[in-house]
C-alpha positions as a printed Julia matrix, in Angstrom:
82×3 Matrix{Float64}:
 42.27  -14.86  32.05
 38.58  -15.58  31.32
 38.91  -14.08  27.97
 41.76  -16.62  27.11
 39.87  -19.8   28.33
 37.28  -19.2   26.18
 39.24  -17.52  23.18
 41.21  -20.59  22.38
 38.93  -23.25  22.4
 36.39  -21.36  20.16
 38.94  -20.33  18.23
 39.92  -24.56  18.1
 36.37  -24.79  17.3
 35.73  -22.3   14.39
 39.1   -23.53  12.5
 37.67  -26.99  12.37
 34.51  -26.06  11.75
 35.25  -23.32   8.87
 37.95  -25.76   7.4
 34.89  -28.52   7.21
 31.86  -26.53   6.25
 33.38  -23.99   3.7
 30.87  -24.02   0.52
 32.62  -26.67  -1.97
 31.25  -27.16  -5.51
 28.5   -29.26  -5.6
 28.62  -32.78  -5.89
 26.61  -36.33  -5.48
 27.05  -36.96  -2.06
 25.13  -39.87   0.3
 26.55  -38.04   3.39
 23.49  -36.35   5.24
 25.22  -34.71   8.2
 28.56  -33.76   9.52
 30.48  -36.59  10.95
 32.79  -34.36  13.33
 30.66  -31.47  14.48
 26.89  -31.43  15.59
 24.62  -29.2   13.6
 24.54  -26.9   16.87
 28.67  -25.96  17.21
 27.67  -25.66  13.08
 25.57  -22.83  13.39
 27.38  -21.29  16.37
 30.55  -21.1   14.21
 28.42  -19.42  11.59
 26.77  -17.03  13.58
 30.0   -15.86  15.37
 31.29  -15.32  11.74
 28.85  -12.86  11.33
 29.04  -10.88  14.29
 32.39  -11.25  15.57
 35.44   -9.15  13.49
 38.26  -12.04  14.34
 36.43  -14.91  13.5
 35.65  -13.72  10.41
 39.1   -12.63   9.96
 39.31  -16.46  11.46
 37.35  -17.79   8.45
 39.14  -15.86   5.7
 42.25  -17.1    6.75
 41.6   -20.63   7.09
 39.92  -20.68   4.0
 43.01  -18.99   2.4
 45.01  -21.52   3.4
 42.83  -24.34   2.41
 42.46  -23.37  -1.43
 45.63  -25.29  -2.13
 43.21  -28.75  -0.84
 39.84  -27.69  -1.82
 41.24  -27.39  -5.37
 42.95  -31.1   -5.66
 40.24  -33.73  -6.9
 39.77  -35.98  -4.1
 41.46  -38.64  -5.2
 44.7   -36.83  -4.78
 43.53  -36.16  -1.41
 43.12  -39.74  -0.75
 46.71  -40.64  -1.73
 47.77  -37.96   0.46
 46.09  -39.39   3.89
 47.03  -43.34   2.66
C-alpha cells in the first residue's frame, strides 16, 4: 500500500519532468528556468534516473514516445495547441 502511494505520484512526477527536461538541440532561448517544475523535483527526477531500474526504463519510454514532437519545428507545435 505504501509502495503504491508513493509509486504513482513519482512516477506522475518523472513523466513530466523527463518529457520537459529531455536534452533538445540547442537553441537561443531568453527562458532561464523551468516554468512547471522547481530546480529541486529537477534534480530528484535525474538522480532517480540514475539509480532506480524503472525510472530509467520510465525515461526511455517517455522519450520514445516524444520523438514524434521533439522532431516538429515549433511552429507546428504551436498550431497544434491553438
Amino acid at each position: 500500500m505504501f509502495r503504491r502511494a508513493i509509486l504513482y505520484p513519482v512516477a506522475a512526477v518523472l513523466a513530466g519532468v523527463i518529457f520537459l527536461c529531455v536534452e533538445a538541440p540547442a537553441k537561443e532561448s531568453q527562458k532561464t528556468r523551468s516554468t512547471l517544475y522547481r530546480s529541486e523535483i529537477v534534480a530528484t527526477v535525474r538522480r532517480s534516473t540514475e539509480r532506480f531500474d524503472w525510472a530509467a526504463a520510465a525515461r526511455e519510454r517517455i522519450v520514445a514516445s516524444a520523438q514524434a514532437w521533439r522532431s516538429m519545428p515549433d511552429d507546428d507545435l504551436w498550431e497544434l495547441m491553438f
